[in-house]
C-alpha positions as CSV (number, residue, x, y, z in Angstrom):
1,X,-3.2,-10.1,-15.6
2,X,-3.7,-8.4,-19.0
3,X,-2.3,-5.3,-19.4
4,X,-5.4,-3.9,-20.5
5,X,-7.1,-4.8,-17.2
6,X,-4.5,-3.1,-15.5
7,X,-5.8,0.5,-14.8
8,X,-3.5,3.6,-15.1
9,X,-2.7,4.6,-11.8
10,X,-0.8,1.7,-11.7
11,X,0.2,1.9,-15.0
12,X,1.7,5.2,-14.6
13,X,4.3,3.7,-11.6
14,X,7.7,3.4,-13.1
15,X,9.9,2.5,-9.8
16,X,8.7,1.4,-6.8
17,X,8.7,3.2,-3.3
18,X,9.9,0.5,-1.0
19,X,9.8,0.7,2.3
20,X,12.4,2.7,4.5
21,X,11.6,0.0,7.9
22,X,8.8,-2.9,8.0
23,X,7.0,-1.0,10.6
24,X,3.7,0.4,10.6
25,X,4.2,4.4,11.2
26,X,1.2,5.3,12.6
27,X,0.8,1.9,15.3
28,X,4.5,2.6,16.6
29,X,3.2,6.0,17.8
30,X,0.2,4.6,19.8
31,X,2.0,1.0,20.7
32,X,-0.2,-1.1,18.9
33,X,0.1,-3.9,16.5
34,X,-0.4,-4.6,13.0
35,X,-0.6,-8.1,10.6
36,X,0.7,-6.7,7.8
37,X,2.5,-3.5,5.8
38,X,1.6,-2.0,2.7
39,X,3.6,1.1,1.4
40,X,2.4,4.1,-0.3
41,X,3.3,4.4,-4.1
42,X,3.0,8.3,-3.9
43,X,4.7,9.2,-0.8
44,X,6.0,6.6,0.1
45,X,4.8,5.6,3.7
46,X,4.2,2.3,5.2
47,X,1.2,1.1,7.0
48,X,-0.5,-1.2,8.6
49,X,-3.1,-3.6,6.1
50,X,-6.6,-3.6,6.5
51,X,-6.7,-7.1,8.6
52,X,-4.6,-5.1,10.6
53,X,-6.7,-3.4,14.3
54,X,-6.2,0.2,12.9
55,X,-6.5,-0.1,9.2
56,X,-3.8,2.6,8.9
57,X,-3.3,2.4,5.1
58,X,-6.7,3.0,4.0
59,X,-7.2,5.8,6.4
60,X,-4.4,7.3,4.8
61,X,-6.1,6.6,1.3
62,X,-9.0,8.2,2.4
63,X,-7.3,11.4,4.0
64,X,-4.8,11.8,0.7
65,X,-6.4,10.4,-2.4
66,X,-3.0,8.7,-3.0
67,X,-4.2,5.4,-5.2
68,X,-1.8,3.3,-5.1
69,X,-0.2,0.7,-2.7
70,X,2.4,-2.2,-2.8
71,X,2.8,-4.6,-0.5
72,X,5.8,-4.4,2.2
73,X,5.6,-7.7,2.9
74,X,8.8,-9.9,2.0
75,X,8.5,-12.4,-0.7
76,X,4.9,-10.8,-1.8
77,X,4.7,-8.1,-5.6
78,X,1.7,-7.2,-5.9
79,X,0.5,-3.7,-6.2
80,X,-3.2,-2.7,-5.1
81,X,-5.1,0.9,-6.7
82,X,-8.2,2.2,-3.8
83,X,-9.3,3.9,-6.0
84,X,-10.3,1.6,-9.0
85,X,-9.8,-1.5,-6.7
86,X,-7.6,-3.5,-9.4
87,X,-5.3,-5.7,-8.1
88,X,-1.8,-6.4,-10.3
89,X,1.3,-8.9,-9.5
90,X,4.4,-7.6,-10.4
């Protein structure tokens, strides 16, 4: 991807959060599942992916404005922004 395509929420990460455990926070307190984990590039918290039953990371984007999320998922670098919906390999 162009760095010009790249828009600057995600321009403005220098290091990445990673994530503390590959569990989805929120579905461990209700006992329910998740397909995959994304984690938060402003605070930092893991959550489930939107294939996932809950949806837990965009809920989270939508209740805190934070833009930004990486995946959690081994072997994957991407980074994804909500709010300008560019996606970036890293």
């Amino acid at each position: 991807m162009e760095n010009d395509q790249i828009c600057e929420h995600i321009k403005d990460i220098k290091a990445l959060k990673l994530p503390k455990e590959l569990i989805c926070e929120e579905c461990i307190k209700t006992n329910s599942t998740w397909v995959h984990l994304r984690t938060c590039q402003t605070c930092g918290m893991t959550l489930c992916c939107d294939d996932s039953p809950n949806t837990h990371m965009t809920k989270h984007y939508h209740a805190t404005q934070h833009p930004v999320v990486s995946s959690a998922m081994p072997g994957e670098r991407w980074l994804w922004c909500y709010k300008d919906e560019v996606f970036a390999d890293y």
